[in-house]
C-alpha positions as CSV (number, residue, x, y, z in Angstrom):
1,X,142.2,69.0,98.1
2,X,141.5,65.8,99.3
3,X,137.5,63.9,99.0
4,X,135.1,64.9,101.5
5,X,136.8,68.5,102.3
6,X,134.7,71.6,102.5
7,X,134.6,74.4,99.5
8,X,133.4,77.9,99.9
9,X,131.9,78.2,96.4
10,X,132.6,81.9,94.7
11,X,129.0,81.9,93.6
12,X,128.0,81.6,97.3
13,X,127.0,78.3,99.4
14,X,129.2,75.6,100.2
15,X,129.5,71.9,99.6
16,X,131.4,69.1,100.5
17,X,133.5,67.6,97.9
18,X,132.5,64.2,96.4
19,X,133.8,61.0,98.1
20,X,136.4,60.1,94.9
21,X,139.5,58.1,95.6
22,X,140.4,58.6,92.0
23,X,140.2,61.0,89.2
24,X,141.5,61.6,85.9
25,X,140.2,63.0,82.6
26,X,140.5,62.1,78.4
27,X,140.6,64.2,75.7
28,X,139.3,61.2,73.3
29,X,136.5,60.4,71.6
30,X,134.9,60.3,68.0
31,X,135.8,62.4,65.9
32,X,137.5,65.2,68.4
33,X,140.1,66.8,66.1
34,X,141.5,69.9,67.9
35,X,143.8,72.3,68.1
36,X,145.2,73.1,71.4
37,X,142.5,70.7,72.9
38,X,142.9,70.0,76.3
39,X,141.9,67.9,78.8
40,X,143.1,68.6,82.5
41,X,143.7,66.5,85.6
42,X,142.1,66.8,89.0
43,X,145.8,68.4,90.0
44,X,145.3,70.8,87.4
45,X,143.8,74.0,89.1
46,X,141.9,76.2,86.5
47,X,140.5,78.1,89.3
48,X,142.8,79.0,92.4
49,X,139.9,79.0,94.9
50,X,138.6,75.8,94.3
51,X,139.2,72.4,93.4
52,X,139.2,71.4,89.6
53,X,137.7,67.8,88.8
54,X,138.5,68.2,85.0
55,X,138.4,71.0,82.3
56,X,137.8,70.0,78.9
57,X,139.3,73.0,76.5
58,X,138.4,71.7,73.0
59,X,140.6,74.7,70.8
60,X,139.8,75.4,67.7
61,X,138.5,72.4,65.0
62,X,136.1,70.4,64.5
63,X,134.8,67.1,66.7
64,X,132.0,65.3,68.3
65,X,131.7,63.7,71.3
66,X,134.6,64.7,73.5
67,X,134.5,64.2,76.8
68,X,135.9,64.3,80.1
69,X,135.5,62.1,83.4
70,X,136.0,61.5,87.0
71,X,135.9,58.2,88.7
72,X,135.7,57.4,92.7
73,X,134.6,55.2,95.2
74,X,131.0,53.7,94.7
75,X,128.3,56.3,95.2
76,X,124.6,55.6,96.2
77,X,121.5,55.9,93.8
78,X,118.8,58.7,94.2
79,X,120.9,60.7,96.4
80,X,121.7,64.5,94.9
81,X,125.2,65.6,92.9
82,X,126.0,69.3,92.8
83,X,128.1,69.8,89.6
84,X,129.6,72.8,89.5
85,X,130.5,74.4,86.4
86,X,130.8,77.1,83.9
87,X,131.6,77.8,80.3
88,X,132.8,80.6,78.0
89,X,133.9,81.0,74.4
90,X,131.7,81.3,71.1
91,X,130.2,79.2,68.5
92,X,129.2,79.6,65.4
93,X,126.7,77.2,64.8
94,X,125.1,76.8,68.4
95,X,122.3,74.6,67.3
96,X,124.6,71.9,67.0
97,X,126.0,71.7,70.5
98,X,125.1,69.0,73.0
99,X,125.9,68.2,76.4
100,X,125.4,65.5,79.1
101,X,126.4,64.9,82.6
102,X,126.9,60.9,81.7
103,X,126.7,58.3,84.5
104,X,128.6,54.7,84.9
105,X,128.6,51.7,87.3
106,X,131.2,49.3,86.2
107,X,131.6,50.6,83.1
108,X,127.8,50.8,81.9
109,X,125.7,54.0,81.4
110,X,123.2,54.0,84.5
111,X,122.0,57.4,83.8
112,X,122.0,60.8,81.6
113,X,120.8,64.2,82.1
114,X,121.4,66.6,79.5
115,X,122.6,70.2,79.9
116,X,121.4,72.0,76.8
117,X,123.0,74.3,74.5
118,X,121.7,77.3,76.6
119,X,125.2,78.4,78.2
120,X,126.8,78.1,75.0
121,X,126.3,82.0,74.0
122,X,129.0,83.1,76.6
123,X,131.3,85.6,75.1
124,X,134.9,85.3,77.5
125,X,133.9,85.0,81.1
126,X,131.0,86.7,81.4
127,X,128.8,84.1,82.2
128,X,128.5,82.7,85.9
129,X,129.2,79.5,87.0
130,X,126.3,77.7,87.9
131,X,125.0,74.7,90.4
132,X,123.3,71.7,88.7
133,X,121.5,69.4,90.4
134,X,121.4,65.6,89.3
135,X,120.1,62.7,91.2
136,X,120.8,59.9,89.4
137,X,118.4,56.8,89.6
138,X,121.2,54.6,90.0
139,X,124.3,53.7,92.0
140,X,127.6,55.0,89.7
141,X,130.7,55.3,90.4
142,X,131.9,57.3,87.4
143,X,130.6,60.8,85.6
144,X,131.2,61.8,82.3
145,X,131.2,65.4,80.7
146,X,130.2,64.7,77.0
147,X,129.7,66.9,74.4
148,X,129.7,67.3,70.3
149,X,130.3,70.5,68.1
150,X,130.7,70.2,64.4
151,X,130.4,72.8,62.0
152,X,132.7,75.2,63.8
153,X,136.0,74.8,62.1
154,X,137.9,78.2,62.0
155,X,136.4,79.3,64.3
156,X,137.2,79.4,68.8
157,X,135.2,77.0,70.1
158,X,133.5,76.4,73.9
159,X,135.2,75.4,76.7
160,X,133.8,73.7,79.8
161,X,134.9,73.8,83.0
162,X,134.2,71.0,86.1
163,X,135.5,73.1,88.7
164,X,133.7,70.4,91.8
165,X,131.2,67.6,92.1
166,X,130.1,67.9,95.4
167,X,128.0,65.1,97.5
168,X,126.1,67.8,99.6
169,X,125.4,71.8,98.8
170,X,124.1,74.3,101.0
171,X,122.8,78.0,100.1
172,X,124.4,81.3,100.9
173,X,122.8,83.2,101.8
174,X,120.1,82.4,104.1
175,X,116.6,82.9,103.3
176,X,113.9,83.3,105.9
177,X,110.5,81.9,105.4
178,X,108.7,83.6,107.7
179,X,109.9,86.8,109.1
180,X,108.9,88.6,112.6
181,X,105.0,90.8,112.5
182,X,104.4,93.8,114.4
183,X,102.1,93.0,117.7
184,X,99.6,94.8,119.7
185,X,98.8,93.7,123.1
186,X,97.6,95.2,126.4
187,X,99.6,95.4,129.0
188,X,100.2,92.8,131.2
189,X,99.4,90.3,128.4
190,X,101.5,88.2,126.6
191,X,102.5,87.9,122.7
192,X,105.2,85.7,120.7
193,X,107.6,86.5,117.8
194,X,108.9,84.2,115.4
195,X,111.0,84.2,112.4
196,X,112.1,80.8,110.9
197,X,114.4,79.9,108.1
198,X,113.5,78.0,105.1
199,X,115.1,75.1,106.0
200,X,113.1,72.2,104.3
201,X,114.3,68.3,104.2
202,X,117.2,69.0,101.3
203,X,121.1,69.1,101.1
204,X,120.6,72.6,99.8
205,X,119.2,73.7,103.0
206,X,121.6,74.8,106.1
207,X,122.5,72.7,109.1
208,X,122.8,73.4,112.4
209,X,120.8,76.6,112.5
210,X,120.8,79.0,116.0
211,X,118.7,81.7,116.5
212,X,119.4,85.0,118.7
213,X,116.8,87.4,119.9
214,X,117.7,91.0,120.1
215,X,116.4,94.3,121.1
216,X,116.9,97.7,119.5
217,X,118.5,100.1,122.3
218,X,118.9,103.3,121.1
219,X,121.2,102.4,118.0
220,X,122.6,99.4,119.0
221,X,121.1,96.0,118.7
222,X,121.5,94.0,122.3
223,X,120.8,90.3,123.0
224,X,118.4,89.3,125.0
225,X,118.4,86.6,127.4
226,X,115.7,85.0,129.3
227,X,114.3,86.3,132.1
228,X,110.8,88.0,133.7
229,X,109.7,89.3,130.4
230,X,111.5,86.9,128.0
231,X,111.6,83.6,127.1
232,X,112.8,81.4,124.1
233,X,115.6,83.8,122.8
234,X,117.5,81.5,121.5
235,X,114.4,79.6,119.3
236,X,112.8,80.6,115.9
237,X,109.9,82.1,118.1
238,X,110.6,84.2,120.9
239,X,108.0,84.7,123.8
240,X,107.2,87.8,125.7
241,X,105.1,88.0,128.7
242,X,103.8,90.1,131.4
243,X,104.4,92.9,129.3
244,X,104.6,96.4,130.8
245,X,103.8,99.7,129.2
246,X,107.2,100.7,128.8
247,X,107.8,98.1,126.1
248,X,105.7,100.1,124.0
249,X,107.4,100.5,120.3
250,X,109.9,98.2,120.9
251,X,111.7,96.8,118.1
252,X,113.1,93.0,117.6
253,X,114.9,91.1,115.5
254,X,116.3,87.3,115.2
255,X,120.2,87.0,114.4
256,X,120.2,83.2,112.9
257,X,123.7,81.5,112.1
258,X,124.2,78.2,110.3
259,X,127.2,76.0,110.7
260,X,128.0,72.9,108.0
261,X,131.7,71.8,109.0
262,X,133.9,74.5,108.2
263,X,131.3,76.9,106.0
264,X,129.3,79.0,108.2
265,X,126.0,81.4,107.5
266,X,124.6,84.2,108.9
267,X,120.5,85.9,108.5
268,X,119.7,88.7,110.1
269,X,115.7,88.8,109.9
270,X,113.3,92.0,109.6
271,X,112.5,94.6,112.2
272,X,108.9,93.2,114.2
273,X,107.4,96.3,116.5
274,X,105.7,95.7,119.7
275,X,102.6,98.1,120.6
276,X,101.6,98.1,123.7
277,X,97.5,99.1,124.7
278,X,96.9,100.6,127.9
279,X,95.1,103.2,129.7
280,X,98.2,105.0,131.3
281,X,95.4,107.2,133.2
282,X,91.6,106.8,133.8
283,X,90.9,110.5,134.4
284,X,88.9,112.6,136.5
285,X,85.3,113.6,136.6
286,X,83.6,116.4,138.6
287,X,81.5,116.6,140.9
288,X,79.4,116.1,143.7
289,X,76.1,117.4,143.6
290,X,73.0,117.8,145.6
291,X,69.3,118.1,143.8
292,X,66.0,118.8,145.7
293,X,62.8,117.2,144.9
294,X,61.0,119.8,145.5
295,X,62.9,122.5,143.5
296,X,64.6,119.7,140.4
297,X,66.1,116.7,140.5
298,X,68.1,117.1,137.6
299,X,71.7,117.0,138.1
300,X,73.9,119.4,135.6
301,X,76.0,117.8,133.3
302,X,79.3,115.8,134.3
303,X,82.9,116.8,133.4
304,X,86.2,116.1,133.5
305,X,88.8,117.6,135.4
306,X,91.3,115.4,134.0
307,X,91.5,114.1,130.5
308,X,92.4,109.7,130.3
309,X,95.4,109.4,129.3
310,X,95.4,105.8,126.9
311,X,98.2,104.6,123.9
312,X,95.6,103.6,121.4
313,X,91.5,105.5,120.9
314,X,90.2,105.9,123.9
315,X,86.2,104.4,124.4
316,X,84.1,105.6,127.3
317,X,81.3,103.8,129.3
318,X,79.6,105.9,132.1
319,X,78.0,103.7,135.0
320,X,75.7,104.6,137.7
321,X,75.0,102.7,141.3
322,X,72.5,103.1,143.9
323,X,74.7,102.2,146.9
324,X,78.4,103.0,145.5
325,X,79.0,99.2,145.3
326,X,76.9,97.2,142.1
327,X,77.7,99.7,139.3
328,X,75.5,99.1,136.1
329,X,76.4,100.2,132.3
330,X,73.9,103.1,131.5
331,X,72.8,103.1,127.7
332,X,74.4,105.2,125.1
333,X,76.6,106.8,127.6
334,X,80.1,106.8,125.6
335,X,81.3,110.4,125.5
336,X,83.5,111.5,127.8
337,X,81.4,113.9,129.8
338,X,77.9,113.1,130.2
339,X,74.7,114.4,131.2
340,X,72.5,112.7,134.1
341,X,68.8,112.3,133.5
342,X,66.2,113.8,136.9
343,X,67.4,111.5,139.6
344,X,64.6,109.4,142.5
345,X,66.9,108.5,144.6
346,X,70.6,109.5,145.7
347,X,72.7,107.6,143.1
348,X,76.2,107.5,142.4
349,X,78.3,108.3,139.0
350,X,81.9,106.5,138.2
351,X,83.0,106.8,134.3
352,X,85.4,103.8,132.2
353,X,87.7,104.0,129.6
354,X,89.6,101.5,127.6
355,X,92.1,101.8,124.9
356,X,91.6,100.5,121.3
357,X,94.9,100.1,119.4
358,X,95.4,98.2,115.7
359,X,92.8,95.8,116.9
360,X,93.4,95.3,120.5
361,X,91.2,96.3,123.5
362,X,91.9,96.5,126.9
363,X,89.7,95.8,129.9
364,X,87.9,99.4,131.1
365,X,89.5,101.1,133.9
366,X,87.8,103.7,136.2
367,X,87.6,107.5,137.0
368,X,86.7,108.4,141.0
369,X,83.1,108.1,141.9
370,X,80.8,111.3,141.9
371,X,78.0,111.6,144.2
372,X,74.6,113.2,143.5
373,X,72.5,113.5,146.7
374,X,69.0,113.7,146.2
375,X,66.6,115.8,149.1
376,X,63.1,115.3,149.0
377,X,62.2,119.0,150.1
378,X,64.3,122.2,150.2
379,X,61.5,124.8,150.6
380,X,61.1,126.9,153.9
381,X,57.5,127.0,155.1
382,X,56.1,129.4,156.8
383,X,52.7,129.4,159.2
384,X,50.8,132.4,158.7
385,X,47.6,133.2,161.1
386,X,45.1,135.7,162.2
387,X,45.1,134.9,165.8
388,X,45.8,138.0,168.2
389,X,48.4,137.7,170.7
390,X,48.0,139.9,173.4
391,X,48.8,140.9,177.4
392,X,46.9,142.6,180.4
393,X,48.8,145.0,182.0
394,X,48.9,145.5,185.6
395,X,47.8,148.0,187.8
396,X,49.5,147.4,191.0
């Protein structure tokens, strides 16, 4: 593999391989008496998926301060390393391992970071490899793996592996750091959707990211594309407006894919719901009605002849109007039938409803106007009278 190519890590992620025009590794140092020690060149592939820096395979013996290294081209300070890496054998005597990642510029030590003694419990291969992170203070342009074990003789001792020291890593998979909500709005209204990947300012983080809106249909999941009732599908927040009752318990979700070179990711976000409030029917009331001043004036009560039809709770709101034009809000009438008070003048009757789902309310819609005519008298009067009525007959 050459410096600067892409490696799909087995661990998941992907890196680009740091920019070294030369490597090469030593098996020296004081004190590193081995058997079957070895200490690998960069052509020297201990892993068949990816490129091997070095691997440092101490044997069985004794020694301190072995070590193995990679030179390159000059390499900027304060700008992350990924070393990747991995271990497995036992030790006796763990409490006397070391390790450091060791770096050089022009042959002086410009920085250390240590890795601990905590990977060297693996028994055979069952220990991961791992990322490290460094960012070393200084320009370098060589890295050393140095270690010491002692007190081990007899026994089969650690081995370390470099497999790459990449100049940029990025994560596999993809995490989201928001993801899509269920929404509740009234119809006709507008809502958004979003669902954004953590993507903060660092190497580890994915490049290039594209986002796809889709729409559950049936069983299958169909993009959507912008249009009367869509906008933004192919952003972290999607926008939909002028929503219409049939998009009620639609489902969403945001397909996002990251590119970096030749590595490529994929996210597929959480399910988001949309609810949408409406009144789908305002009912019916009944009916007209005509009351007599002189007899009573009190209407009977109203019903309905046909229930409102809404998507969330329905709320009633009875009004009343003198002239079937200014209708005003009559108190503590919020049932859906309702019972009129004696009327003094010929007034008409209309009754609202409006939905009430998770939160959202829609405007009232209303029912057809009743009418209840008032008459002032309704009583037939009669004259009554003593007078005698009476005719002369004639004699001719």
């Amino acid at each position: 593999m050459t410096a600067q190519e892409m490696v799909a890590l087995p661990n998941g992620g992907c890196g680009r391989l740091l920019d070294t025009n030369t490597s090469s590794a030593s098996d020296g140092g004081f004190l590193c008496f081995r058997l079957g020690k070895e200490a690998a060149n960069p052509n020297n592939m201990t892993d068949t998926d990816v490129n091997s820096f070095s691997s440092l395979k101490p044997g069985t013996g004794a020694g301190l301060f072995c070590s193995t290294y990679t030179t390159g081209a000059d390499f900027q300070a304060n700008k992350p390393v990924y070393i990747d890496f991995a271990s497995d054998g036992f030790n006796f005597n763990p409490s006397f391992n070391g390790g450091n990642f060791v770096f050089y510029n022009n042959g002086q030590e410009v920085y250390r970071t240590g890795i601990n003694g905590h990977f060297f419990f693996d028994f055979g291969d069952n220990q991961e490899r791992r990322i490290i992170k460094v960012i070393p203070t200084a320009a370098w342009d060589e890295v050393q793996l140095a270690f010491g074990e002692a007190i081990g003789i007899g026994f089969s001792f650690s081995q370390m592996r470099v497999y790459n020291i990449l100049s940029e890593y990025y994560l596999a998979p993809m995490t989201y750091l928001s993801q899509p909500a269920d929404k509740t709005v009234a119809a006709g209204g507008s809502t958004t959707m979003t669902a954004v990947i953590n993507n903060t300012t660092t190497d580890e983080t994915p490049d290039n990211i594209t986002y796809q809106w889709q729409i559950l249909n049936g069983s299958t999941w169909t993009n959507l594309t912008n249009g009367t009732n869509y906008s933004n599908v192919t952003s972290s927040t999607l926008t939909i407006s002028n929503v219409p009752v049939g998009f009620n318990n639609n489902q969403y979700r945001v397909v996002a894919n990251s590119s970096f070179h030749t590595c490529s990711f994929l996210a597929i976000s959480t399910v988001g719901r949309l609810f949408v409030n409406s009144v789908n029917v305002p009912g019916t009331i009944a009916a007209d009605q005509t009351v007599c001043m002189d007899i009573s004036n009190d209407p009977a009560a109203f019903s309905q002849s046909a229930a409102a039809q809404v998507s969330g709770s329905a709320e009633y709101q009875w009004q009343s109007s003198p002239d079937n034009v200014t209708f005003t809000n009559i108190t503590n009438a919020t049932s859906a039938t309702y019972d009129a008070p004696p009327v003094t003048q010929t007034t008409y009757y209309r009754r609202g409803v409006r939905s009430v789902l998770n939160g959202n309310t829609t405007a009232y819609q209303y029912s057809n106007v009743v009418k209840v005519t008032l008459k002032q008298s309704c009583l037939i009067k009669c004259i009554i009278t003593n007078k005698m009525i009476y005719t002369k007959l004639n004699s001719n």
